[in-house]
C-alpha positions as CSV (number, residue, x, y, z in Angstrom):
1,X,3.8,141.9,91.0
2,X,1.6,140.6,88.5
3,X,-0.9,138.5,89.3
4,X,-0.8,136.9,85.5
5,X,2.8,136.2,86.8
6,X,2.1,134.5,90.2
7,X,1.4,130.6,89.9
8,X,-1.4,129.5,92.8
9,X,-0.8,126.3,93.9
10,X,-3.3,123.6,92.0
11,X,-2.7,120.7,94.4
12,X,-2.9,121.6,97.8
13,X,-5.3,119.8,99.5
14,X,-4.8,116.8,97.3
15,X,-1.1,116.0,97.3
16,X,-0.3,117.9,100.3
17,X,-2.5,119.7,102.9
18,X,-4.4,122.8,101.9
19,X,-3.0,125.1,105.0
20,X,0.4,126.0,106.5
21,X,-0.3,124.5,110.0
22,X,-1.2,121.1,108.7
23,X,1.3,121.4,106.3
24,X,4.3,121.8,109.4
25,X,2.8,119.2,111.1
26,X,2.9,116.4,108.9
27,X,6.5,117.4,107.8
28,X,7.4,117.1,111.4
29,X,5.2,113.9,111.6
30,X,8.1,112.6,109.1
31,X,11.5,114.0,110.8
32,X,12.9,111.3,112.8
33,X,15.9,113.1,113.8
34,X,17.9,116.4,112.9
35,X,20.6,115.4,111.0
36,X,23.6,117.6,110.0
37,X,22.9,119.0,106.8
38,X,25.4,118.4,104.0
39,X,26.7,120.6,101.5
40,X,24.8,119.3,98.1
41,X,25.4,119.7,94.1
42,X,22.5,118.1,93.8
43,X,19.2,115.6,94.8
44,X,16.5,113.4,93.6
45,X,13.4,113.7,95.3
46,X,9.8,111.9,94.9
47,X,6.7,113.8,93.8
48,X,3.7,111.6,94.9
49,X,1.0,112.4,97.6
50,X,3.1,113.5,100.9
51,X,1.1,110.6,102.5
52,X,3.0,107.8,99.9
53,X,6.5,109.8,99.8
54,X,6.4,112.2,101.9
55,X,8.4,111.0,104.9
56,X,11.2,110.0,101.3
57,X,11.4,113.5,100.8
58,X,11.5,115.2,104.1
59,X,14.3,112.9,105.6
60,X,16.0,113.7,102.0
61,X,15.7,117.6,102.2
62,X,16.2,117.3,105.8
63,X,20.2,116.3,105.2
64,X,20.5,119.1,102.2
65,X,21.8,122.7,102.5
66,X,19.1,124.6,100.8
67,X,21.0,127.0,98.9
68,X,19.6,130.4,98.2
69,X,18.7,129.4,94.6
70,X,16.7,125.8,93.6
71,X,16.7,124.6,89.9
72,X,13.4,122.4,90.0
73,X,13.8,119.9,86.9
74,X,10.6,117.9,86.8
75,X,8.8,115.8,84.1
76,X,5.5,117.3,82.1
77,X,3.1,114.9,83.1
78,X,0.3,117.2,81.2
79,X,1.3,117.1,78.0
80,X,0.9,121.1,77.5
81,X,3.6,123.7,76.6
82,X,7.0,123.0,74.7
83,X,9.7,120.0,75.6
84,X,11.7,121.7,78.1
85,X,9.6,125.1,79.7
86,X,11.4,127.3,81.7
87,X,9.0,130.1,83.8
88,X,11.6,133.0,84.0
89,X,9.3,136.0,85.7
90,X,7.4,136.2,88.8
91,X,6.5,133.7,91.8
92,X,5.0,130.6,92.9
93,X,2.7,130.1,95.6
94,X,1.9,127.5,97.9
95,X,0.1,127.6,101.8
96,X,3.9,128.1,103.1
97,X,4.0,131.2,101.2
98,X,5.9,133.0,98.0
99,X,8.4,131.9,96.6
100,X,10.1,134.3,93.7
101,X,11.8,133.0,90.5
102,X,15.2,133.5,90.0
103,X,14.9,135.3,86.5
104,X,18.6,136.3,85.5
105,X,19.6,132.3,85.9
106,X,16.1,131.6,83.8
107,X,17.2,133.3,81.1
108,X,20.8,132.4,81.5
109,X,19.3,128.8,80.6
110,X,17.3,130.0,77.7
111,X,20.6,131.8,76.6
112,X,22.9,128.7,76.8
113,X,20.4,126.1,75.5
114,X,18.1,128.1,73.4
115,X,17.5,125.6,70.9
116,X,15.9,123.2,73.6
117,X,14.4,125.6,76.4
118,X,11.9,127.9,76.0
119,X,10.0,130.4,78.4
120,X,6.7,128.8,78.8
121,X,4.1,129.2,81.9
122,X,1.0,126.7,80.1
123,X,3.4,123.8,80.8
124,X,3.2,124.4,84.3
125,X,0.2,125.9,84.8
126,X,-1.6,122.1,86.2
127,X,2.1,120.1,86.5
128,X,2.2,119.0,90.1
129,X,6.5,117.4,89.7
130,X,7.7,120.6,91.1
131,X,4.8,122.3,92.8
132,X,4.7,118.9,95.0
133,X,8.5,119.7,96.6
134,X,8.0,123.4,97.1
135,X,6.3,123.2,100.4
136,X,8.7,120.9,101.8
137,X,11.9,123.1,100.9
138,X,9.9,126.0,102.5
139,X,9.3,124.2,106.0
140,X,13.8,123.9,106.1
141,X,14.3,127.5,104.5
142,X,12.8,130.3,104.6
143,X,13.8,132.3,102.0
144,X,15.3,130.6,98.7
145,X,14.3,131.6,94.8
146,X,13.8,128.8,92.5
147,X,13.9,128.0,88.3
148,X,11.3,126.0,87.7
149,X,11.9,123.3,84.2
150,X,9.6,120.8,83.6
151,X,10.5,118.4,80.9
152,X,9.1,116.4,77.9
153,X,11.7,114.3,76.1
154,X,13.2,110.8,76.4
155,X,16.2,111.3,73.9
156,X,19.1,110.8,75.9
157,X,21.4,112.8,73.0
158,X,19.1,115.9,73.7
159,X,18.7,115.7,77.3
160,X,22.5,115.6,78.0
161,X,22.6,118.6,76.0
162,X,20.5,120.3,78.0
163,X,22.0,119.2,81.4
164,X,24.9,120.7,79.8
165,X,23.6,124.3,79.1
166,X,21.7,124.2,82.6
167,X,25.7,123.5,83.7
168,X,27.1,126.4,81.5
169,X,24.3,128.6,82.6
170,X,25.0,127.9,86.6
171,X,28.6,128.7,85.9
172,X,28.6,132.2,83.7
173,X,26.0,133.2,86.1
174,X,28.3,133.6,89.0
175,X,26.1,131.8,91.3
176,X,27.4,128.1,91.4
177,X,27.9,128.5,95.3
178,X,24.5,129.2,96.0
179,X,22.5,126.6,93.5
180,X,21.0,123.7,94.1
181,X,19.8,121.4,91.5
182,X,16.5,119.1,92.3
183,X,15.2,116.4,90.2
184,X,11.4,115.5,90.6
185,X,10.8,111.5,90.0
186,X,8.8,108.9,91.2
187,X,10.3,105.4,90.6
188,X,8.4,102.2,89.2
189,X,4.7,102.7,88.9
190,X,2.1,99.9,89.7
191,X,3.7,96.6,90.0
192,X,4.5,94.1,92.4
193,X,6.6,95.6,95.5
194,X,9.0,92.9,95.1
195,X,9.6,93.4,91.4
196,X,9.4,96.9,91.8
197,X,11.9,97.3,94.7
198,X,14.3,94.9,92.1
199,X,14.0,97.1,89.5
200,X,14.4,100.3,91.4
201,X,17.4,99.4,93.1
202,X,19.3,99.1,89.6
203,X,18.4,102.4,88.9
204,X,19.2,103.6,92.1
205,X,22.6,102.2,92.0
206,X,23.5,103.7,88.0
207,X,22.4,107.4,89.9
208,X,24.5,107.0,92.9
209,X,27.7,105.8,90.0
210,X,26.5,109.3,88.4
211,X,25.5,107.4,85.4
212,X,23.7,108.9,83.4
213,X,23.9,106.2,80.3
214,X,23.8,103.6,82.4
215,X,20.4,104.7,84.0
216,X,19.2,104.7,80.3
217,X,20.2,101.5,80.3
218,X,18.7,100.4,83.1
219,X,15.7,101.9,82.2
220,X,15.2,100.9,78.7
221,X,16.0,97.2,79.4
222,X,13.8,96.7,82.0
223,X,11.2,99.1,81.7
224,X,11.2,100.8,84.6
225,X,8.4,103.3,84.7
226,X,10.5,105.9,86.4
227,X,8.4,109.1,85.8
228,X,11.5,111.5,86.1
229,X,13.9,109.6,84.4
230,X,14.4,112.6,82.0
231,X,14.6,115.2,84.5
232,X,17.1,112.8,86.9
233,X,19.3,112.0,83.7
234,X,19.5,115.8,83.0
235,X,20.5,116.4,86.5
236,X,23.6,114.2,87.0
237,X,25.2,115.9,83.4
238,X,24.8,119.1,85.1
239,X,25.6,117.8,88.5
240,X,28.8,116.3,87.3
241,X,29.6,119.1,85.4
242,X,29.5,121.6,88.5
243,X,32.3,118.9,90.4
244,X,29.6,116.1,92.0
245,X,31.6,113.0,92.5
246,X,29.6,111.0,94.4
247,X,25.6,110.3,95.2
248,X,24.2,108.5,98.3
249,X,21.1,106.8,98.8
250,X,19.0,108.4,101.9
251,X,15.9,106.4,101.8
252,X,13.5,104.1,100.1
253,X,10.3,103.1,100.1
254,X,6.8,102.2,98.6
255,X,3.5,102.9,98.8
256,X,2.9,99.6,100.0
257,X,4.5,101.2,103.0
258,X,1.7,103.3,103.6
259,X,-1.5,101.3,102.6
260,X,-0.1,98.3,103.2
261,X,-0.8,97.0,99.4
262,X,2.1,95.7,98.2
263,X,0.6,93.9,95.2
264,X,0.8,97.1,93.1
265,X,2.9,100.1,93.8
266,X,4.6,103.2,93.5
267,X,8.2,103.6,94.0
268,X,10.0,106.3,96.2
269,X,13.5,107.2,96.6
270,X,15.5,110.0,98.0
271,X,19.1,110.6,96.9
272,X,21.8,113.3,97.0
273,X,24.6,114.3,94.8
274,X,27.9,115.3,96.2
């Protein structure tokens, strides 16, 4: 392969540890139990430093059945490359390993919403949304390919138009069985942990109704600086869509949970789509 076409890892040792070992042993710092793993349309997972939401998003993934292909829908914190980038060819890389893109469903995506998605690598080339959950779906399967979208729009007209053609692409594909849809998002960002965790848990409860409008409701009218909201909104049209009918909160949390600061944090919260 390529090695213009390989993506190296640009936060390890920042957001996660820089080497397999200490990778493994902080996800299994996390695990409290082994739960039985449950058949998933989708999930929502937190993107921050592992030690912040870390322990969200391992006792999330650890309930999922990672199927052998992950849609990764994460928000463009950069600023570079077009509003919704799609990276079609090739692999990412993290301390875990390769992990190879799933390029007929890529382009399927492009195909059914080519007037929003667009093959784009510069987008992604510093994003950390997606890079951030590749480790942990690694430590609980092996082998998987993903499609990695990062996204740059608040227009809730042309985001459930693209949840829509990622929908239409998973179905003419063939592959709806094996596809998991993950969206990247951190919840309310520097604020009070009480007035945070109140905000938060109205969001929370328009994704678990599968909401979609109601989330940009929620988010609109009381300014919730939900990082992801684009990428989570995009994921329940899809998710709903492919047959989800339900979505159940697996944990909570907030930084303040790890420093101990609760006078300004970060919220984190693991969910899953049924």
């Amino acid at each position: 392969m390529e090695k213009s076409k390989i993506r190296k890892p640009v936060v390890s040792g920042q957001f996660y540890p820089a080497s397999a070992g200490e990778i493994t042993r902080l996800i299994e710092e996390f695990l409290v139990s082994a739960p039985e793993k449950d058949d998933c349309i989708a999930c929502m997972l937190p993107h921050a430093g592992y030690i912040y939401s870390g322990r969200v998003a391992v006792e999330t993934v650890s309930r999922v059945n990672i199927k052998d292909t992950v849609i990764l829908l994460g928000p463009n914190h950069t600023g570079n490359g077009s509003a919704f980038s799609i990276n079609s060819e090739g692999a990412w890389e993290t301390p875990l390993g390769s992990v190879a893109i799933n390029t007929a469903l890529a382009q399927e995506i492009i195909k059914q919403g080519r007037q929003y998605f667009q093959e784009d690598s510069l987008a992604h080339l510093y994003e950390h949304s997606l890079e951030v959950e590749l480790p942990i779906l690694q430590y609980f399967k092996k082998t998987f390919q993903i499609v990695p979208v990062t996204v740059m729009s608040d227009n809730p007209a042309v985001l459930k138009e693209a949840g829509k053609a990622i929908a239409a692409a998973v179905k003419n594909s063939g592959m709806q069985p094996s596809v998991l849809i993950v969206a990247s998002s951190d919840m309310t960002h520097y604020e009070p942990e009480e007035q945070a965790k109140k905000k938060d848990h109205r969001a929370i409860e328009a994704i678990l109704a599968l909401d979609e409008d109601r989330l940009t409701e929620e988010v609109e009218s009381l300014n919730i600086s939900m990082c992801g909201y684009a990428p989570v909104y995009m994921m329940l049209v899809s998710a709903k869509l492919l047959g989800a009918k339900k979505g159940e909160l697996i944990k909570y949390q907030t930084s303040g949970d790890s420093t101990g600061d609760t006078s300004s944090v970060v919220g984190y919260a693991g969910i899953t789509i049924h």
